[in-house]
C-alpha positions in Angstrom: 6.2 6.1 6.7 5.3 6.2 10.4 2.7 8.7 11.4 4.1 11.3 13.2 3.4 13.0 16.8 3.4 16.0 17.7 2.5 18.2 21.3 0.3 20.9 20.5 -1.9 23.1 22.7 -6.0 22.5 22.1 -8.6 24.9 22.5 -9.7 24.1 25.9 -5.9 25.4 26.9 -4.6 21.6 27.6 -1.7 19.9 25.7 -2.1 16.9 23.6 0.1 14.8 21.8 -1.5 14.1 17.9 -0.8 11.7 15.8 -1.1 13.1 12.2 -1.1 9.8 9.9 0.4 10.2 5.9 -3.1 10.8 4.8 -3.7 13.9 7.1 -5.7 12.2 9.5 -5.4 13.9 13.2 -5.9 11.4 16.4 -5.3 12.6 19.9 -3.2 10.0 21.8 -3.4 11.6 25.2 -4.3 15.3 27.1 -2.3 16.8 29.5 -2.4 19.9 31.8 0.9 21.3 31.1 3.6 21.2 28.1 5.9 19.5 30.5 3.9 17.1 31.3 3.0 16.1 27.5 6.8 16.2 26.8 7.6 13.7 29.7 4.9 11.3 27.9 6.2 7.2 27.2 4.8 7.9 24.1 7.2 9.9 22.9 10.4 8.8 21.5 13.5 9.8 23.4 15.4 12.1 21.9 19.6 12.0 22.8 
């Protein structure tokens, strides 16, 4: 099973994209200022 990402907001108010592996583990790949600019990552897969 790949580990998943996700974009959530962190305390400080910036957005992040996690990583959350099988085991529950939580890594932050990269922080971004805004949602869109989280969403627009090369990380992310493309979706459509």
């Amino acid at each position: 099973m790949d580990p998943e990402l996700k974009i959530e907001q962190q305390a400080s108010g910036r957005w992040a994209i996690v990583q959350e592996t099988m085991y529950g583990e939580r890594h932050v790949l990269e922080e971004h200022e805004t949602v869109q600019d989280a969403q627009s990552s090369q990380r992310l897969p493309k979706i459509g």
